[in-house]
C-alpha positions as CSV (number, residue, x, y, z in Angstrom):
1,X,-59.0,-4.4,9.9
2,X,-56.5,-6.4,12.4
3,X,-55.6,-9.6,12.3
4,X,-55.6,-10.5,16.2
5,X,-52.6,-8.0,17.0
6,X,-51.4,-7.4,14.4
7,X,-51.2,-4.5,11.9
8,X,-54.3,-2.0,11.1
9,X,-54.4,-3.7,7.1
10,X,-57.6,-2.8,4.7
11,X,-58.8,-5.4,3.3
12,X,-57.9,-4.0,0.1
13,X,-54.0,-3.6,1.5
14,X,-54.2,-7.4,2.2
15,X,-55.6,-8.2,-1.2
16,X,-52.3,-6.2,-2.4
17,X,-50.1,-8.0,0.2
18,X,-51.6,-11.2,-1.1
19,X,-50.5,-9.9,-4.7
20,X,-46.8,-9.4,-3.6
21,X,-47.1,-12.4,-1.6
22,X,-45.3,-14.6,-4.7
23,X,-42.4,-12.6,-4.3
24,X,-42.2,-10.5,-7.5
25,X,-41.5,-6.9,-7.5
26,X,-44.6,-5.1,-8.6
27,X,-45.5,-1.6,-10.2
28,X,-48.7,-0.1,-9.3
29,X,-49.8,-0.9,-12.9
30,X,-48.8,-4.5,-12.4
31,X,-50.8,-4.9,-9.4
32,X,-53.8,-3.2,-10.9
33,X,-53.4,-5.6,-14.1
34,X,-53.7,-8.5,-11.9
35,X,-56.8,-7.5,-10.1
36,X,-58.9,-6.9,-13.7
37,X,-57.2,-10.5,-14.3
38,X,-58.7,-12.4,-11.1
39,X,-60.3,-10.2,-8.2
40,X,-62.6,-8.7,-10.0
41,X,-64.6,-11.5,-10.5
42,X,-65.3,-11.9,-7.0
43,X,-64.0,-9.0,-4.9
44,X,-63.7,-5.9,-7.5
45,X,-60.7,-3.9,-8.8
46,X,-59.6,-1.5,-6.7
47,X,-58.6,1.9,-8.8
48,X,-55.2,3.4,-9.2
49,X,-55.5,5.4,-6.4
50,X,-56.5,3.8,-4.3
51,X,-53.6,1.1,-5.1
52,X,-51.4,4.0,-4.3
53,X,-52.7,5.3,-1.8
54,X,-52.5,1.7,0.3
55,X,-49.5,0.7,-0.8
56,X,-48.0,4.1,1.1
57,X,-49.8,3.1,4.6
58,X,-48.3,-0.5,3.7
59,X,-44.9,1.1,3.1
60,X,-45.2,3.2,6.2
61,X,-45.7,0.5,8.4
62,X,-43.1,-2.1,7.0
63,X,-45.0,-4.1,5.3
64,X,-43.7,-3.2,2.2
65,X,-40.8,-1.7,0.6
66,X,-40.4,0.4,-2.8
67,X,-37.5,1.3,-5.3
68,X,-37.6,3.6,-7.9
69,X,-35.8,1.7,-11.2
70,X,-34.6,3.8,-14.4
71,X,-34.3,3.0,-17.9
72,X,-31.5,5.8,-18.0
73,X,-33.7,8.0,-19.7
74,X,-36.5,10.0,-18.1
75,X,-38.8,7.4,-17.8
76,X,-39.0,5.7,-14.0
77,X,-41.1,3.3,-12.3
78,X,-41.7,2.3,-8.9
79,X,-41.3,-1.1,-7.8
80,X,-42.8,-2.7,-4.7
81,X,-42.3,-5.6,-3.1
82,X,-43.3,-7.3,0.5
83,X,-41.4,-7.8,3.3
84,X,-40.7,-10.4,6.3
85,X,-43.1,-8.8,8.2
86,X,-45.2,-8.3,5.6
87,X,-45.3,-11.5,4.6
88,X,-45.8,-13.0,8.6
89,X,-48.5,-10.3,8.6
90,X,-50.2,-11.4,5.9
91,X,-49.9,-15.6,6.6
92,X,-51.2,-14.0,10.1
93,X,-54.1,-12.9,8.3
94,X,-54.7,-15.9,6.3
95,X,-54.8,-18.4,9.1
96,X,-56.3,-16.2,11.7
97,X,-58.3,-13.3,10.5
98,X,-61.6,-12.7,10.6
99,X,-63.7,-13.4,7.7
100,X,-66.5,-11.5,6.8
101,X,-69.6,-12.7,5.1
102,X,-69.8,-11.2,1.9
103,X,-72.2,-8.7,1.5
104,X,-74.2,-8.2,-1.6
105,X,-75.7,-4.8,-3.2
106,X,-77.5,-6.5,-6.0
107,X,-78.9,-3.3,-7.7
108,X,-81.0,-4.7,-10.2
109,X,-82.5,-6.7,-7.6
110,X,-83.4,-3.4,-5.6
111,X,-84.9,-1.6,-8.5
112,X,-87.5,-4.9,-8.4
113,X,-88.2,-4.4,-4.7
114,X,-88.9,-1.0,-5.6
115,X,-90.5,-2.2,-8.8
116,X,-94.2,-0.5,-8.0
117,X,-92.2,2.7,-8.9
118,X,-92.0,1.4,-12.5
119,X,-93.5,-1.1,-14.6
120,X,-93.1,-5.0,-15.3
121,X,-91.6,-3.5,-18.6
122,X,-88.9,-1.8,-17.6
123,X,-87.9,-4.3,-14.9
124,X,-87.6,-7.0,-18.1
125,X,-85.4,-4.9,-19.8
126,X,-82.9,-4.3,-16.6
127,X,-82.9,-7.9,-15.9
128,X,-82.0,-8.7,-19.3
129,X,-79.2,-5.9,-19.4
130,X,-77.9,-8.4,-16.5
131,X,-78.5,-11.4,-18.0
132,X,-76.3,-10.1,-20.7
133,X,-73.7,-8.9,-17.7
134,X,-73.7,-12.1,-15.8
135,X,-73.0,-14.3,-19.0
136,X,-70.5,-11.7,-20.1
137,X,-68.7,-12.4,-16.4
138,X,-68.9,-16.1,-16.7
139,X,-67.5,-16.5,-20.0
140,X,-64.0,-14.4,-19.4
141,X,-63.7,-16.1,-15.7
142,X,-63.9,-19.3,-17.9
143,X,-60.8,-17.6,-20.1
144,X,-58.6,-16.7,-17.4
145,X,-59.1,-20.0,-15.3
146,X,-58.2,-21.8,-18.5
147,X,-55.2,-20.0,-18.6
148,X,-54.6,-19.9,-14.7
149,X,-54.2,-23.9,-15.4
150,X,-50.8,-23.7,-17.8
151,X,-49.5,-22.0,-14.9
152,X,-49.0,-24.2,-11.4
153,X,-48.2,-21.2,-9.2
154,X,-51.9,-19.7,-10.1
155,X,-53.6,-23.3,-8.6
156,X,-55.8,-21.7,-5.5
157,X,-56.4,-18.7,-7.8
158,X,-57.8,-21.0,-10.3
159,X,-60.4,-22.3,-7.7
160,X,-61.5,-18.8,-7.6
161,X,-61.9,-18.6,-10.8
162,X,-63.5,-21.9,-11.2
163,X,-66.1,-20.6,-8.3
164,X,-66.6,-17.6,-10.4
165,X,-67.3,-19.0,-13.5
166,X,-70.3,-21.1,-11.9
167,X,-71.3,-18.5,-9.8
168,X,-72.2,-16.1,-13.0
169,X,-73.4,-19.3,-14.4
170,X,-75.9,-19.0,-11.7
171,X,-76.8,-15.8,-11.4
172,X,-77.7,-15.8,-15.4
173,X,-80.3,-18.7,-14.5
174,X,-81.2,-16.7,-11.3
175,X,-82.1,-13.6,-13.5
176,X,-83.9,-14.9,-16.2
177,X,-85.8,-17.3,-13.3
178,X,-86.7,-13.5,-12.0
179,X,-87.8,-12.1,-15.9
180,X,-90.4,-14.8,-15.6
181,X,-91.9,-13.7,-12.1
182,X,-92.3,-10.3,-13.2
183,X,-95.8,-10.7,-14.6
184,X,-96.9,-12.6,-11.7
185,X,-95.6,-9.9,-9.8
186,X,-97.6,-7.6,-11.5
187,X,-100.7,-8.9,-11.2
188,X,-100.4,-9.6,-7.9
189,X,-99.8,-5.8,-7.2
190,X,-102.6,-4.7,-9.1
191,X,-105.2,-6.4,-6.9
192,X,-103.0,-4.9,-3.9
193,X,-103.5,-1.4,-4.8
194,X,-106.8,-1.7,-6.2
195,X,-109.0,0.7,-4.6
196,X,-106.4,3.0,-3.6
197,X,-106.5,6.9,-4.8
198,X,-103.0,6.8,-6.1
199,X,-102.8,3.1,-7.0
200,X,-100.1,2.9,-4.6
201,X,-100.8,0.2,-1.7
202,X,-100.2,0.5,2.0
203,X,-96.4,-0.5,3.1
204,X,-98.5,-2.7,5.7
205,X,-96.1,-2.0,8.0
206,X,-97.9,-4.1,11.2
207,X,-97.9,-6.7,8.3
208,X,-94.2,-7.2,9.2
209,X,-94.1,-7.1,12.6
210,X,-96.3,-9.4,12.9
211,X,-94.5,-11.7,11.2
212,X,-91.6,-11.0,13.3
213,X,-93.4,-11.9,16.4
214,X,-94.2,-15.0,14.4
215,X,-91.2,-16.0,13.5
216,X,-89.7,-15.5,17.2
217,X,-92.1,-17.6,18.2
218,X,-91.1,-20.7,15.8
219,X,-87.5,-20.0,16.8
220,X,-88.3,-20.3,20.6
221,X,-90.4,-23.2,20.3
């Protein structure tokens, strides 16, 4: 991704630019720890190697710089830390890049549309495995936003955080308000596939066209 002209960045390499950003020198490990502390509540955690593997393209392209720091034994680490133009670069991108709409793969969500594969059973018992999931979510973004506030330097990631910790709050209600359609659901398909020599329904494709047509039609009007 480019920000206008600048430099062919990932969106993961900016996420680790944005890391570096407060001016600490950084370990892979270090920028992995604070990823599982924040991002992943909203973006994901990238994994070590692929940490690595963008902070050598950001390296190679000046964005970054690296030293390797001994205890004066045999252990070593790498440190990282931004530059000039990686920091320009990445206020570049903050101001003026793009910003894509997020895009969600809800998978429990697509074994429902698919749910005539199954049974309303089943489909209670995955929904409840992310009910469990999305209150597990909300309840450590609550943790680490209550800690982000001891430390003023964290503020906009706090936001985040705050953002996260209703948003799981949401998608708990959202899941259990889908548990409770399930049956509905069910019956529903049962009179759709009854009469049918596999109990399977037509996909009714011309079903959905026309409604395409249909809703053209609103839009132009």
């Amino acid at each position: 991704m480019k920000s206008a002209d600048g430099p062919n960045v990932t969106a993961t390499g900016w996420a680790l630019l944005g890391v570096l950003s407060y001016q600490d020198e950084l370990t892979g490990y270090d920028m992995k720890k604070w990823t599982e502390w924040s991002l992943r509540f909203f973006y994901g955690s990238p994994a070590y190697s692929q940490i690595y593997t963008e902070l050598k393209k950001l390296e190679n392209i000046g964005l970054v710089t690296s030293r390797v720091e001994t205890d004066g034994g045999a252990r070593s680490k790498r440190l990282y830390k931004i530059t000039k133009a990686g920091l320009d670069a990445l206020s570049d991108w903050a101001d003026e890049g793009p910003v894509d709409p997020p895009q969600l793969k809800h998978n429990p969500l697509l074994r429902v549309t698919f749910g005539h594969l199954t049974n309303p059973r089943r489909l209670k018992e995955i929904m409840q495995e992310h009910v469990a999931y999305a209150d597990r979510m909300q309840r450590e973004a609550a943790t680490e936003a209550r800690w982000a506030e001891a430390e003023p330097a964290w503020a906009y990631g706090r936001v985040a955080l705050q953002w996260a910790e209703r948003y799981y709050a949401a998608e708990r209600e959202l899941a259990l308000s889908v548990i409770k359609d399930l049956d509905a659901a069910a019956e529903s398909f049962a009179e759709s596939s009854a009469g049918s020599e596999d109990g399977q329904p037509s996909l009714a494709k011309d079903y959905w066209y026309e409604i395409e047509r249909r809703v053209r039609a609103e839009e132009a009007e």
